[in-house]
N, C-alpha and C positions, 0 to 999 in steps of 0.2 A: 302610474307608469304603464306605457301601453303595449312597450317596444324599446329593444336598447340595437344596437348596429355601429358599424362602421363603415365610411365612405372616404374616396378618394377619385383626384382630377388630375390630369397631366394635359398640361394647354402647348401647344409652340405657335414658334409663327411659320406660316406657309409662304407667304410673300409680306411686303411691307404693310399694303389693308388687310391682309385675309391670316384672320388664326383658326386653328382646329383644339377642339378642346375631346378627350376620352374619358369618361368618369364610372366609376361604381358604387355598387351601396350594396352590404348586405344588414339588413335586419332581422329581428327574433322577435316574433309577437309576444306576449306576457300576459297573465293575467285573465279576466274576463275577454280579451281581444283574442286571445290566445283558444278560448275554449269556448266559441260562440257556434252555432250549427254548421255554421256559411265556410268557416276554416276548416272543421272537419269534414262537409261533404265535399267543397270545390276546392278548398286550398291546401295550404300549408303553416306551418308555423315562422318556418323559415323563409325568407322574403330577400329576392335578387332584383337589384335592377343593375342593367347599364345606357349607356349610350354614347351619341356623337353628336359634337353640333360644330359649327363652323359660326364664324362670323366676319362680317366685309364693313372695314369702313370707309363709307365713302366721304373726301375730302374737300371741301371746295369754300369759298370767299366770297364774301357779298362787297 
């Protein structure tokens, strides 16, 4: 095991093609991941992300 976390998304719709989505993640490195040079000189143990994305669907008929 390398890492344990929790994450979460919250999506709507923007108009009828277009949704936006918000999401996060935090994780806990562990272990040898945890205690490797590279974490203790550049990083952390504790690990954030988030972001945004959107998406468009385009509709159409052959």
């Amino acid at each position: 095991l390398k890492s344990t976390g929790l994450g979460g998304a919250i999506t709507w719709k923007v108009t009828e093609p277009m949704t936006a989505s918000l999401f996060g993640e935090y994780s806990r490195l562990m272990g040898p991941a945890a205690d490797s040079s590279l974490v203790k000189e550049r990083g952390d143990r504790n690990q954030f992300m988030i972001g945004v994305s959107t998406t468009y669907r385009f509709d159409f008929t052959m």
